[in-house]
C-alpha positions as CSV (number, residue, x, y, z in Angstrom):
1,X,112.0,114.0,94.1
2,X,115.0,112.2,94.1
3,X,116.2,111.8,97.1
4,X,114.4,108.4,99.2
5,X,112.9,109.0,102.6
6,X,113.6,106.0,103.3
7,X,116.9,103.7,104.0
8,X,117.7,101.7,100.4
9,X,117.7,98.5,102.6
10,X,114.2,99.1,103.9
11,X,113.0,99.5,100.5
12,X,114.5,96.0,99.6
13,X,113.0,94.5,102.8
14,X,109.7,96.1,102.2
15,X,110.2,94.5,98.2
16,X,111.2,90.6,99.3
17,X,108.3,90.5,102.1
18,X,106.0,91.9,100.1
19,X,106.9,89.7,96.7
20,X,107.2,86.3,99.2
21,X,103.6,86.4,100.9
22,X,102.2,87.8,97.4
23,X,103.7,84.3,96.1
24,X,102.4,82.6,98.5
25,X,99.0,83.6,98.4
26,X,98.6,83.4,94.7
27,X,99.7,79.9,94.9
28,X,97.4,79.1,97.7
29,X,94.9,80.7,95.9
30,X,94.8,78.0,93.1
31,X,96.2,77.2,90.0
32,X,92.8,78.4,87.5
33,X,93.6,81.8,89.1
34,X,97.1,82.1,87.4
35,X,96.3,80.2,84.3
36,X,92.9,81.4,83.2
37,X,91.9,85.3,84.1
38,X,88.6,86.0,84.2
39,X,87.4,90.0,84.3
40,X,87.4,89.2,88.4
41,X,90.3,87.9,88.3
42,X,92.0,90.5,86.3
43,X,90.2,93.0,88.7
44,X,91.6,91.0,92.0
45,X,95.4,91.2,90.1
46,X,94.6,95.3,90.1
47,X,92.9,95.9,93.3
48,X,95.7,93.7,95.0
49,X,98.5,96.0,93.1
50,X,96.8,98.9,94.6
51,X,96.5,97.5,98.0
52,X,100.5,96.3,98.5
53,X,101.7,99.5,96.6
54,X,102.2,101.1,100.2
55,X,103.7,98.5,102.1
56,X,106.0,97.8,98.8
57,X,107.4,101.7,99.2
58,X,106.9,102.4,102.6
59,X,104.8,105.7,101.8
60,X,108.1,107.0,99.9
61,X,107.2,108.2,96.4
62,X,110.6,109.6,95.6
63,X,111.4,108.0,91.7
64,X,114.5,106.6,93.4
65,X,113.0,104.5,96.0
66,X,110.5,103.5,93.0
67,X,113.4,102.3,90.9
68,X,114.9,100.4,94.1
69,X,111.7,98.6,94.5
70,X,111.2,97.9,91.0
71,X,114.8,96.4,90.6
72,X,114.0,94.4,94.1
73,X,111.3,93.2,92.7
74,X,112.9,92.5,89.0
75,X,115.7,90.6,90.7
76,X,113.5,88.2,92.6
77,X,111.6,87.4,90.2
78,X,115.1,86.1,87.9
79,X,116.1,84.5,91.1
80,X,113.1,82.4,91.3
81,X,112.7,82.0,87.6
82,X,116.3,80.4,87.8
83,X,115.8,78.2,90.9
84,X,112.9,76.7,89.4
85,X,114.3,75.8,86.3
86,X,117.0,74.3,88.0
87,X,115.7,72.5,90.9
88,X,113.2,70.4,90.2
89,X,111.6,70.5,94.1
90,X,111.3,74.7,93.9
91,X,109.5,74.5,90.3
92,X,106.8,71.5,92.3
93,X,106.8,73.5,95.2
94,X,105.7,77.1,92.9
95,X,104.3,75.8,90.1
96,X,102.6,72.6,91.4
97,X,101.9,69.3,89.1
98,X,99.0,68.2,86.9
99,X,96.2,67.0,88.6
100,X,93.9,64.2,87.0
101,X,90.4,65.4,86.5
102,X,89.0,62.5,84.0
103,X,89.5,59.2,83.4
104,X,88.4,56.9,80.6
105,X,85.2,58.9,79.5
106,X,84.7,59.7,83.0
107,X,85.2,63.4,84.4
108,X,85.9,63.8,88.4
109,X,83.5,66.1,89.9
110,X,84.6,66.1,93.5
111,X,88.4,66.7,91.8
112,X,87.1,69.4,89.9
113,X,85.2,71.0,92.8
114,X,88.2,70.8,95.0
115,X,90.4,72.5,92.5
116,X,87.7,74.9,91.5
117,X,87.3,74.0,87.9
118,X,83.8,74.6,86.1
119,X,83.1,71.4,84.5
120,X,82.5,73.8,81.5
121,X,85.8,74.4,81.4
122,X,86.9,70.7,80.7
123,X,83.5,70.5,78.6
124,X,85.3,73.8,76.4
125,X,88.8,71.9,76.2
126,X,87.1,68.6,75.1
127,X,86.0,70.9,72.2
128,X,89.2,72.2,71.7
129,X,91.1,68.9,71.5
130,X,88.2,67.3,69.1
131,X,87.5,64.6,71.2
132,X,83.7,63.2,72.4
133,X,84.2,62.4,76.0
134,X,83.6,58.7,75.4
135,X,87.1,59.0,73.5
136,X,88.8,61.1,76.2
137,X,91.4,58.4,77.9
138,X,92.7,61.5,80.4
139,X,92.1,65.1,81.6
140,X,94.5,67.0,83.7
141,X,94.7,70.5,85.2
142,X,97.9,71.0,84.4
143,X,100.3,73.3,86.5
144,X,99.8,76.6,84.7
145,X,95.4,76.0,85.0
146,X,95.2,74.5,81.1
147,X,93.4,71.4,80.5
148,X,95.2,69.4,78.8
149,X,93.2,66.4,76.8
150,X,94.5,62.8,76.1
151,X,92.7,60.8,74.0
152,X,92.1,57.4,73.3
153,X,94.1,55.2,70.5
154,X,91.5,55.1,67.4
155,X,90.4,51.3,66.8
């Protein structure tokens, strides 16, 4: 029960491989999958738990090598909470930067297709920020998949 069948280094291996390509991926994956779940994507967030759980503990379910990889995983997460709030090239690099998707009344649809946005999500934030889309001066995806809604200066 206690005692890990595996090395304590191994575990921590296992935990920084795992936690880097799981980074990776997510951000490859697009920035609407972090900043707006869905039920699939909710269900894709579970499934992929599931399906990294034995490559995270290397088939050891001893509650120590549990807490090892749940510290591992703990600590990189403050690591690379702190090295994007302090270097501005790690917080681009994870986080990405807003992307204009509308311009001057005018929405993007190639932009929005590329970035896999329904135009019924701008069409929702529009609604949100009170604003006709002849008043809308810009619309960007922003980094964390909200669209954010700029209008134009009333007359």
């Amino acid at each position: 029960m206690w005692q890990p069948t595996l090395p304590w280094w191994e575990l921590v291996a296992r935990g920084v491989i795992v936690y880097a390509l799981l980074l990776l991926l997510i951000r490859l994956s697009g920035r609407r999958t972090v900043g707006q779940f869905t039920p699939f994507d909710l269900l894709v967030v579970m499934l992929l738990s599931e399906s990294v759980s034995n490559a995270l503990n290397g088939g050891d379910e001893s509650i120590t090598a549990g807490l090892i990889s749940a510290a591992t995983l703990i600590s990189l997460n403050l690591l690379v909470a702190a090295a994007s709030a302090r270097i501005a090239k790690v917080q681009t690099m994870l986080q990405g930067e807003p992307v204009l998707i509308g311009k001057d009344g005018r929405i993007f649809p190639q932009t929005l297709k590329k970035l896999h946005v329904p135009e019924a999500d701008v069409q929702q934030a529009l609604r949100e920020a009170d604003c006709d889309i002849d008043r809308m001066h810009c619309a960007f995806l922003e980094a964390d998949g909200r669209i954010s809604i700029l209008k134009k200066p009333a007359d």
